[in-house]
KEZANU-829104 format. One record per residue (C-alpha): residue number from 1; x, y, z. Coordinates in Angstrom, 1 decimal. Last residue first. Layout:
<node><lodo>NUM</lodo><xx>X</xx><yy>Y</yy><zz>Z</zz></node>
...
***
This chain:
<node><lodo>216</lodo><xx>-22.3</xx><yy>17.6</yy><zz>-4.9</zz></node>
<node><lodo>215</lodo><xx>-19.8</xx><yy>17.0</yy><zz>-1.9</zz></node>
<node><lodo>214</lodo><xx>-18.0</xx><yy>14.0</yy><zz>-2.3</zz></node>
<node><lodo>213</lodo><xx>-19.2</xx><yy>10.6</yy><zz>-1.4</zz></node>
<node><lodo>212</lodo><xx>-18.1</xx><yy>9.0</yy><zz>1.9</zz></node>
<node><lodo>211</lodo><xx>-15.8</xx><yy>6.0</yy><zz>2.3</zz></node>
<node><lodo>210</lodo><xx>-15.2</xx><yy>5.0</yy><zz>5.7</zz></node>
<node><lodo>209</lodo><xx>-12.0</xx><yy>5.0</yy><zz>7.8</zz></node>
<node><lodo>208</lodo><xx>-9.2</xx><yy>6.4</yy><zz>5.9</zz></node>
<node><lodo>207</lodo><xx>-5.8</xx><yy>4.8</yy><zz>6.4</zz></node>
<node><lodo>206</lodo><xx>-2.7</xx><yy>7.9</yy><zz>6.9</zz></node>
<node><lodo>205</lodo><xx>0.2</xx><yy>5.3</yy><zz>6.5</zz></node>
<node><lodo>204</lodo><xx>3.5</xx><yy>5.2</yy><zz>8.7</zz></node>
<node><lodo>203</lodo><xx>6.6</xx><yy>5.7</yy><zz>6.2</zz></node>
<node><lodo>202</lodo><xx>9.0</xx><yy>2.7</yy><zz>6.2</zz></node>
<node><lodo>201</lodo><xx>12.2</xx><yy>3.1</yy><zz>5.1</zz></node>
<node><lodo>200</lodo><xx>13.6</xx><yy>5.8</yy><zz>2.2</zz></node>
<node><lodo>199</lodo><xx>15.6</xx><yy>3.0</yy><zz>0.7</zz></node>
<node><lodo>198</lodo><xx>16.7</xx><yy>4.4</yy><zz>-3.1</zz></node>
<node><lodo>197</lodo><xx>18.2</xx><yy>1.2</yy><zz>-4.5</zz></node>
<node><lodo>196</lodo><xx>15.3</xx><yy>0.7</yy><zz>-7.1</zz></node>
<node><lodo>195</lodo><xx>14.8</xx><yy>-2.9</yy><zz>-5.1</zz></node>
<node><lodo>194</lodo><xx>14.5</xx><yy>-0.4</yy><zz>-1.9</zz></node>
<node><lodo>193</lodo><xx>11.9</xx><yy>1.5</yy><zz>-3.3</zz></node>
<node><lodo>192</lodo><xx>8.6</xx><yy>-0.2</yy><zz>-1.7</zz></node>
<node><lodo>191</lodo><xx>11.1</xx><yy>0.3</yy><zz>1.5</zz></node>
<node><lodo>190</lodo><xx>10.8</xx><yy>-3.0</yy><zz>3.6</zz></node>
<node><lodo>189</lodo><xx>8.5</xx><yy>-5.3</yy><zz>5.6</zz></node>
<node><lodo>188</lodo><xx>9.7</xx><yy>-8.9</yy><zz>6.1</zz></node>
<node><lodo>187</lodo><xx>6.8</xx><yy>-11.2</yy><zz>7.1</zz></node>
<node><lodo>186</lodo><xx>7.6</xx><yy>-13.6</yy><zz>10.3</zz></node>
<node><lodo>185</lodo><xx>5.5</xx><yy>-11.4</yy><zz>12.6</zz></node>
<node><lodo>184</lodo><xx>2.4</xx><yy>-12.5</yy><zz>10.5</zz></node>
<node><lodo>183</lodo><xx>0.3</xx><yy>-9.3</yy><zz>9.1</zz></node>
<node><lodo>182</lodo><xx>3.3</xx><yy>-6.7</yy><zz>9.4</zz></node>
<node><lodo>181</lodo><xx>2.1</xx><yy>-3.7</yy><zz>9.2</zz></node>
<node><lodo>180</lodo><xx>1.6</xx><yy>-2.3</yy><zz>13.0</zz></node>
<node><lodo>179</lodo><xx>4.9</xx><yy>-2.1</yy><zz>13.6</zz></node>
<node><lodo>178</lodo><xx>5.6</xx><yy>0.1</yy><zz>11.0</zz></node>
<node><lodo>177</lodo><xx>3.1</xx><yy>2.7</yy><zz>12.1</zz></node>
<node><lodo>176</lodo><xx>-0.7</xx><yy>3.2</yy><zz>11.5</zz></node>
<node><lodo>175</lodo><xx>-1.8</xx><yy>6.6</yy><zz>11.5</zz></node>
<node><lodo>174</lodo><xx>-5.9</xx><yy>5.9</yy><zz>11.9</zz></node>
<node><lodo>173</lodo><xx>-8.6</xx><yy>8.1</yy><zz>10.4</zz></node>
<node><lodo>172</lodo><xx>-12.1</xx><yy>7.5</yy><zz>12.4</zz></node>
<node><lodo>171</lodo><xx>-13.0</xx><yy>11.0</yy><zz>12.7</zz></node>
<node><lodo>170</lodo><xx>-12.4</xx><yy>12.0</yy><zz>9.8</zz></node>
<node><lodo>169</lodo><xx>-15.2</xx><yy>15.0</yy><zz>9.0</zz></node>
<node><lodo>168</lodo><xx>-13.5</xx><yy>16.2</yy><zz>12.6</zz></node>
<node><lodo>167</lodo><xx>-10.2</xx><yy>17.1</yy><zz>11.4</zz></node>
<node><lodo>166</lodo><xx>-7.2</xx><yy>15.6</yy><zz>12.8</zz></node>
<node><lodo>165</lodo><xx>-5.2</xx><yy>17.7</yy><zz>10.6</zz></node>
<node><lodo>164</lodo><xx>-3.9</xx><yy>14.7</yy><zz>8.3</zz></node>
<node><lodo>163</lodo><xx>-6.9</xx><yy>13.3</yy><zz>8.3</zz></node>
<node><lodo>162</lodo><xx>-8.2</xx><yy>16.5</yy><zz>7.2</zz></node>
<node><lodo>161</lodo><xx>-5.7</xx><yy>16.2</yy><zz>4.4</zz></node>
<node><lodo>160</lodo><xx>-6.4</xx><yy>12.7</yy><zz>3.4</zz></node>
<node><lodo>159</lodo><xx>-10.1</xx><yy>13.7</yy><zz>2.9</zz></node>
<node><lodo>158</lodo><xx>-8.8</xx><yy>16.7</yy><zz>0.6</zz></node>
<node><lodo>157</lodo><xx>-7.0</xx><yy>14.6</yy><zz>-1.3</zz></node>
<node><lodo>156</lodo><xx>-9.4</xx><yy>11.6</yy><zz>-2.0</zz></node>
<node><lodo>155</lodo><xx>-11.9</xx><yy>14.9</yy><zz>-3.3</zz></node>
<node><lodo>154</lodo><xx>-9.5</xx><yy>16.1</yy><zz>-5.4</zz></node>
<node><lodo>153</lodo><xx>-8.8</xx><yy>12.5</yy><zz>-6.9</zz></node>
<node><lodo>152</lodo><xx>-12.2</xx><yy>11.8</yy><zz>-7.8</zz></node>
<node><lodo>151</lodo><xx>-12.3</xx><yy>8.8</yy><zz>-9.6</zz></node>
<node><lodo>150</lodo><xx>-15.7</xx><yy>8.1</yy><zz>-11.2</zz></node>
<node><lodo>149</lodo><xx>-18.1</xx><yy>5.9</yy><zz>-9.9</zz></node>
<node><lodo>148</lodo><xx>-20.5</xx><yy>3.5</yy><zz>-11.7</zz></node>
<node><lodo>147</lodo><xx>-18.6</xx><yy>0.5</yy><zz>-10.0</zz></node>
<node><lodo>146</lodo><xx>-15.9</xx><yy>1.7</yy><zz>-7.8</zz></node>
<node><lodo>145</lodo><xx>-16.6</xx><yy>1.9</yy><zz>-4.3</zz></node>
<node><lodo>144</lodo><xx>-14.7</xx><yy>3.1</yy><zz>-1.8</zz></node>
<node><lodo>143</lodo><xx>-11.5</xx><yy>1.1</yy><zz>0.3</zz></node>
<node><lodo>142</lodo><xx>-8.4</xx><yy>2.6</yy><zz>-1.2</zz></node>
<node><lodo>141</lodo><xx>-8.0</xx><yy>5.6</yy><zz>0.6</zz></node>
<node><lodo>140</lodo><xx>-4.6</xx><yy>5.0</yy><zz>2.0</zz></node>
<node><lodo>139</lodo><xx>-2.2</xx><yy>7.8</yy><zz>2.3</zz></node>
<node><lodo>138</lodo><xx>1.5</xx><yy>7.2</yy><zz>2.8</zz></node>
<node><lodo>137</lodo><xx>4.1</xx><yy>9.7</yy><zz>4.3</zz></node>
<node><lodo>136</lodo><xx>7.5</xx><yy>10.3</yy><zz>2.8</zz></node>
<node><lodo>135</lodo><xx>9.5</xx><yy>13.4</yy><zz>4.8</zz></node>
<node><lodo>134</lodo><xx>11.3</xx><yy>15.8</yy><zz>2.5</zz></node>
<node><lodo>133</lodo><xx>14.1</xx><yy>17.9</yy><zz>3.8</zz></node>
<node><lodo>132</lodo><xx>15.0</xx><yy>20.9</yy><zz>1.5</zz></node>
<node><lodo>131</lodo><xx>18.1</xx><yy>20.9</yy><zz>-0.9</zz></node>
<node><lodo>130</lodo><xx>16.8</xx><yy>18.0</yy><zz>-3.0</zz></node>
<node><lodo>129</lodo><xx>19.4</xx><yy>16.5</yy><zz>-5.1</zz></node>
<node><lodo>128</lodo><xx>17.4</xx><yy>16.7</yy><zz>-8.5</zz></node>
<node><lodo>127</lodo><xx>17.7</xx><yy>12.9</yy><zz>-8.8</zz></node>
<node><lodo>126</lodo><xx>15.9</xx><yy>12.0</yy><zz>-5.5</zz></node>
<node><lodo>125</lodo><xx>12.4</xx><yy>14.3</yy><zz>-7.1</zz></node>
<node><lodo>124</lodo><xx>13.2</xx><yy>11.8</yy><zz>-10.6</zz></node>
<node><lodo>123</lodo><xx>13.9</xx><yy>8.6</yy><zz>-8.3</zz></node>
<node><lodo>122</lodo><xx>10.6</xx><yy>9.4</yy><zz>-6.4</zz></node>
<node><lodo>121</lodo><xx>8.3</xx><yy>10.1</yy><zz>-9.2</zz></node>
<node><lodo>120</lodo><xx>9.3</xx><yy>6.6</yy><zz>-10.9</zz></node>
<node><lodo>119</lodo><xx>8.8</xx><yy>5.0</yy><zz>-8.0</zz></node>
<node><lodo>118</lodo><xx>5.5</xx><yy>6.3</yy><zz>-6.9</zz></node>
<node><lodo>117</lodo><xx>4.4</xx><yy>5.8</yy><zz>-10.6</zz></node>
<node><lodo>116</lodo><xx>5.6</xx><yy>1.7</yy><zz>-10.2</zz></node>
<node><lodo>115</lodo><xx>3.9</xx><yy>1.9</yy><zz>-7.3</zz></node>
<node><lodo>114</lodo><xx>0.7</xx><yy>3.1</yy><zz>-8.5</zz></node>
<node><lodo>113</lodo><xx>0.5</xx><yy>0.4</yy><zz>-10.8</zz></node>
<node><lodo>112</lodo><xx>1.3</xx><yy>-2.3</yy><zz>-8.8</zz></node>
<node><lodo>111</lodo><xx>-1.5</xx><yy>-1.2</yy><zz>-6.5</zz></node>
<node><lodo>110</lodo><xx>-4.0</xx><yy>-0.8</yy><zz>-9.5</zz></node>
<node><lodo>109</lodo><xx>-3.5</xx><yy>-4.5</yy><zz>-10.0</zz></node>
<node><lodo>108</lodo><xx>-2.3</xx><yy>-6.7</yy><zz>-7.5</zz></node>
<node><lodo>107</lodo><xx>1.4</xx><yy>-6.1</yy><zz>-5.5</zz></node>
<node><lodo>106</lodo><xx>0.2</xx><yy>-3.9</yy><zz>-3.1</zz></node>
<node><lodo>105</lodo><xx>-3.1</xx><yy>-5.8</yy><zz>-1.8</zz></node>
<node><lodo>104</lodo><xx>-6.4</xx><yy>-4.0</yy><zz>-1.7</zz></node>
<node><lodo>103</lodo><xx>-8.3</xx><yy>-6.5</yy><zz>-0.1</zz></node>
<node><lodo>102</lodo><xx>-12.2</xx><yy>-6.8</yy><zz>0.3</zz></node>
<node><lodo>101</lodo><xx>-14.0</xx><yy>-9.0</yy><zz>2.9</zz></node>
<node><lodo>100</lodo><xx>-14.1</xx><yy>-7.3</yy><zz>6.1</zz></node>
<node><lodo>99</lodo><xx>-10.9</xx><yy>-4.8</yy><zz>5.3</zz></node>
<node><lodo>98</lodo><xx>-7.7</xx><yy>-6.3</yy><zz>3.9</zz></node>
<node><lodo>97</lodo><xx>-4.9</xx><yy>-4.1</yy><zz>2.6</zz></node>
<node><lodo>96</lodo><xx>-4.1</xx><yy>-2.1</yy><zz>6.2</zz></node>
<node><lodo>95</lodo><xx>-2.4</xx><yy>-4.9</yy><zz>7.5</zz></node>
<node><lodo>94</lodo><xx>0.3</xx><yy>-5.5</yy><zz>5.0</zz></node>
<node><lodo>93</lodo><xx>-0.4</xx><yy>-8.7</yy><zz>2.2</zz></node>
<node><lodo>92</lodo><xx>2.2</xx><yy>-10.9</yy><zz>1.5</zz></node>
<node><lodo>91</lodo><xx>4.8</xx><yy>-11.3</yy><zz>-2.1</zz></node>
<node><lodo>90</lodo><xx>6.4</xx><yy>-14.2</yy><zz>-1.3</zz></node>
<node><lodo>89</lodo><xx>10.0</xx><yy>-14.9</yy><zz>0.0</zz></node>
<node><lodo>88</lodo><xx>9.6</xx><yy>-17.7</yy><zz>1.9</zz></node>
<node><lodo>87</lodo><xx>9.0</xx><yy>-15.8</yy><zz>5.2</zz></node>
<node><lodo>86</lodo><xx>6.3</xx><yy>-13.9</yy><zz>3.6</zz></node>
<node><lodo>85</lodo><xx>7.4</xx><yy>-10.8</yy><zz>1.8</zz></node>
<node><lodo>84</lodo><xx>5.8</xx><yy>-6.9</yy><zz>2.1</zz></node>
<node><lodo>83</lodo><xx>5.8</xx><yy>-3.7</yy><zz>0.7</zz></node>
<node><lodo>82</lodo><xx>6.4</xx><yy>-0.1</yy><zz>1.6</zz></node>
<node><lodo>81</lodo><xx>5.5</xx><yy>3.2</yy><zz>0.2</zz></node>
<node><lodo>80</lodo><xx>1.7</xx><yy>1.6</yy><zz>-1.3</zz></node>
<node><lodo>79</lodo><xx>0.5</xx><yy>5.0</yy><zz>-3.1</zz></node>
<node><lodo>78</lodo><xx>-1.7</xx><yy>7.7</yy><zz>-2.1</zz></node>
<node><lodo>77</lodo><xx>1.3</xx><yy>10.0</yy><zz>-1.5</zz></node>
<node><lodo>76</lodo><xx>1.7</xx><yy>11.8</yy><zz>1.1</zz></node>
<node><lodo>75</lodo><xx>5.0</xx><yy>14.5</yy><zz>1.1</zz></node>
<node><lodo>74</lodo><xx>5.8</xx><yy>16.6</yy><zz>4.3</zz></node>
<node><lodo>73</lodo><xx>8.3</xx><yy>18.4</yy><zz>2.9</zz></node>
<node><lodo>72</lodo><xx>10.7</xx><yy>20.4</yy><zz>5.5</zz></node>
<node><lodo>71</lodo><xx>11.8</xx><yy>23.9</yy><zz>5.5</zz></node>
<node><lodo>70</lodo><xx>12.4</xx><yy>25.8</yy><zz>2.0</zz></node>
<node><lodo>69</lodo><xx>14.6</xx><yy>25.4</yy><zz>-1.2</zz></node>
<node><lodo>68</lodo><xx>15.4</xx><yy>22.9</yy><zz>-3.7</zz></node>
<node><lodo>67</lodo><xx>12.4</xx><yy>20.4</yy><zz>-3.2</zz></node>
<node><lodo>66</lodo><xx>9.5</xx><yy>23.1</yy><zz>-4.9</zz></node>
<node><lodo>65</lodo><xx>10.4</xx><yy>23.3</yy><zz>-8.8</zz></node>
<node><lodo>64</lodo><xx>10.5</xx><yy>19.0</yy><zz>-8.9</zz></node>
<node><lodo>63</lodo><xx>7.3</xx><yy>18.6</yy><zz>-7.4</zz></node>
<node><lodo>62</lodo><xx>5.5</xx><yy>20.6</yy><zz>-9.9</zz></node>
<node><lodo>61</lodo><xx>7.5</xx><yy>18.6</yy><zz>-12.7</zz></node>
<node><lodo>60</lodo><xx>6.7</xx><yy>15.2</yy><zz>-11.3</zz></node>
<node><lodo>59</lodo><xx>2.9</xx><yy>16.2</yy><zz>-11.3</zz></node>
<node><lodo>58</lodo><xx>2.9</xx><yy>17.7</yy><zz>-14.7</zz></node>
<node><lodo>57</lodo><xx>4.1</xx><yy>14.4</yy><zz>-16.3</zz></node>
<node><lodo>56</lodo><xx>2.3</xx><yy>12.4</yy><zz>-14.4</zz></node>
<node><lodo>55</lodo><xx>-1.1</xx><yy>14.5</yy><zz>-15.7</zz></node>
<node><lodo>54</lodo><xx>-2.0</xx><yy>16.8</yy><zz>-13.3</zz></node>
<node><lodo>53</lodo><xx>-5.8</xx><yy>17.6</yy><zz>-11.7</zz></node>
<node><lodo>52</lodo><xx>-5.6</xx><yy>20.7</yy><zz>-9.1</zz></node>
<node><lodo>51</lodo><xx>-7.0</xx><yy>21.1</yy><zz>-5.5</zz></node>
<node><lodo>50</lodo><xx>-6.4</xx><yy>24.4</yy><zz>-4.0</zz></node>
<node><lodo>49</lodo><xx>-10.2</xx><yy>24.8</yy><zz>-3.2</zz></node>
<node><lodo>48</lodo><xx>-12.3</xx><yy>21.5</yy><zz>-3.4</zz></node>
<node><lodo>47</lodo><xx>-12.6</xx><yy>21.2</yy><zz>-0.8</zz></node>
<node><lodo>46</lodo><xx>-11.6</xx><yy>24.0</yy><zz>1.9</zz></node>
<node><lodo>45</lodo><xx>-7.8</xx><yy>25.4</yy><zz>2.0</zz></node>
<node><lodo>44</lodo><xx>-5.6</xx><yy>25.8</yy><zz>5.0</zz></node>
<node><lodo>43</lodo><xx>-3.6</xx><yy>22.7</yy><zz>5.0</zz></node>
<node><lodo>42</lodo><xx>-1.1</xx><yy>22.9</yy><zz>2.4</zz></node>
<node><lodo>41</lodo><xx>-0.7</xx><yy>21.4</yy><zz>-1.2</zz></node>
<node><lodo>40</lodo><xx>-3.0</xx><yy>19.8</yy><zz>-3.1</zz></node>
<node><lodo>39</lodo><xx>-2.6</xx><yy>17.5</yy><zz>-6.3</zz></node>
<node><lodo>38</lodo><xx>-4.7</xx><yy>15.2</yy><zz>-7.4</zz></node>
<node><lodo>37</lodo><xx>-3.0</xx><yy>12.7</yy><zz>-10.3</zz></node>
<node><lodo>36</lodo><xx>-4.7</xx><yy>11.1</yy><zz>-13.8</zz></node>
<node><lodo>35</lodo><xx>-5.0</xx><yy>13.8</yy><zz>-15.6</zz></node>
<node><lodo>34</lodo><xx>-5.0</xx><yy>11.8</yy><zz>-18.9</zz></node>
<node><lodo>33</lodo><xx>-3.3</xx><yy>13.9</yy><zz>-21.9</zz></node>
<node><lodo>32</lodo><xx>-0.3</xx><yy>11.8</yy><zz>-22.3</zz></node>
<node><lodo>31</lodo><xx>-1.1</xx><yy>8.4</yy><zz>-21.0</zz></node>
<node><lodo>30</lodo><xx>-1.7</xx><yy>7.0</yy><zz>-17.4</zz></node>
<node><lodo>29</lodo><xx>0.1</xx><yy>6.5</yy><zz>-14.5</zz></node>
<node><lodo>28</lodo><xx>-2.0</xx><yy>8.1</yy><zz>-11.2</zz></node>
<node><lodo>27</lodo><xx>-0.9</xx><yy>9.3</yy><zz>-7.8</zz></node>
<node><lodo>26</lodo><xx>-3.1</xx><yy>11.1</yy><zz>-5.4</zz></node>
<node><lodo>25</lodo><xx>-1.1</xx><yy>13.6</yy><zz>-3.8</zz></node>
<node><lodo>24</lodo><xx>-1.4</xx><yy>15.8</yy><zz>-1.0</zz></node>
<node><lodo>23</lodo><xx>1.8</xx><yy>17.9</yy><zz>-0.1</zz></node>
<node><lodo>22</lodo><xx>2.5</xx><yy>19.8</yy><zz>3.3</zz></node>
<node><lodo>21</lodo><xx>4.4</xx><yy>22.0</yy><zz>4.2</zz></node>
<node><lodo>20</lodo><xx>6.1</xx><yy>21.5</yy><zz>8.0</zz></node>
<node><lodo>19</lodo><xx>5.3</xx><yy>20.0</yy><zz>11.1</zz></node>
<node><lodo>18</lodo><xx>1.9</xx><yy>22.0</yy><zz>11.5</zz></node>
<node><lodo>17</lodo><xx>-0.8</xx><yy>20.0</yy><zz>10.0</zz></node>
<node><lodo>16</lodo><xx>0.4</xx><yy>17.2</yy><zz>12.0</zz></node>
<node><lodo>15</lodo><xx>1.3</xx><yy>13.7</yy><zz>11.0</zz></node>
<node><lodo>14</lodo><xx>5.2</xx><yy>14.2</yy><zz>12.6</zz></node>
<node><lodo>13</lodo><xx>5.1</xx><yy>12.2</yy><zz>15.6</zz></node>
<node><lodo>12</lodo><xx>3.8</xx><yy>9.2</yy><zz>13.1</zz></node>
<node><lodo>11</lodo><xx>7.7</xx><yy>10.0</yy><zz>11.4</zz></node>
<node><lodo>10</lodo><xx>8.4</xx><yy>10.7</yy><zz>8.0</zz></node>
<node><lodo>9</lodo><xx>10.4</xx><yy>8.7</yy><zz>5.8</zz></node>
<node><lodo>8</lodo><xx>13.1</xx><yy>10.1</yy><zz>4.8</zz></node>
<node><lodo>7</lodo><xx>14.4</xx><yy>11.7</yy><zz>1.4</zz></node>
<node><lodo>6</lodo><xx>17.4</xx><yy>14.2</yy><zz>2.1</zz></node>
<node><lodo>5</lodo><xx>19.3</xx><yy>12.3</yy><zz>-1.1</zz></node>
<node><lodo>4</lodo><xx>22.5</xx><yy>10.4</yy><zz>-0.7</zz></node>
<node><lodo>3</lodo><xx>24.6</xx><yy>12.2</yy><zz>-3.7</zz></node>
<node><lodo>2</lodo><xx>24.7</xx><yy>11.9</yy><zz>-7.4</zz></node>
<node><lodo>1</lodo><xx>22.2</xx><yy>8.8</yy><zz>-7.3</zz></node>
***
């Protein structure tokens, strides 16, 4: 990197709607013409208001045009920002990726996936030497069903934002901090981008509490 970017990773002081601007982002990698993102920025709006449909390729240039100028970022991303090793060295679980019987571990399937988009969008927002403070938060709305459903990335926004905001529709939202991931106190928790050398640390995750459809 040209110079030590003003990436951090945000604080669970700092999950308030008024701690800065704030973007919503449901991250995606697919091909060309698949909008595969959610993108929302700010807290005002009312679902599905605000909310736009990117491809990647949108996404990291939208980002890009807003990091050289302003106060602080708060950036969510619904992707895993931190991983996990047992103490052998194994890929291990974090807290928030088991729920009754279902698991939505980082390094299976659609969670490899978003991180490798999460890193990909982070080196290319690192590279343009942001001249604005951006915080990293993680969003996790993984638990919903998926069978016969379509994705709805505005609506996984949206619910991330009032969770965000303490909003009363999300009542059972939890910030869960670093110290709080770790599944056996021997497991080493660390930046998901610290193999990419860009170690951000350990953002606290926004967890949703139970699914809910959209509005119809």
């Amino acid at each position: 990197m040209k110079n030590k970017p003003r990436i951090r990773a945000g604080r669970a002081d700092e999950v308030n709607a008024n701690s800065g601007e704030w973007a919503f982002v449901d991250l995606g990698f697919a091909q060309s013409s698949n909008k595969s993102c959610g993108l929302l920025w700010g807290t005002q709006c009312e679902y599905p208001v605000g909310c736009t449909n990117l491809t990647f390729a949108q996404l990291t240039d939208e980002l890009k045009g807003k990091v050289n100028s302003g106060g602080p970022l708060n950036l969510l991303l619904e992707a895993p920002l931190s991983v996990a090793f047992s103490e052998d060295g194994n890929p291990s679980g974090r807290t928030i990726e088991k729920r009754d019987l279902q698991t939505r571990y980082w390094y299976v399937g659609l969670g490899c996936s978003v991180l490798t988009a999460a890193t990909h969008l982070l080196r290319a927002v690192a590279d343009c030497d942001p001249g604005r403070e951006i915080r990293l938060f993680e969003g996790f709305a993984s638990f919903k069903p998926t069978k016969g459903r379509k994705s709805n990335h505005c609506w996984d926004v949206h619910r991330l934002r009032m969770a965000v905001c303490g909003h009363a529709d999300e009542p059972d939202r939890k910030v869960v901090s670093e110290d709080e991931l770790k599944v056996c106190e021997t497991d080493r928790l660390q930046s998901a981008f610290r193999v990419a050398e860009m170690d951000f640390g350990i953002p606290p995750v926004i967890a949703l509490g139970r699914w809910r459809a959209p509005p119809s």
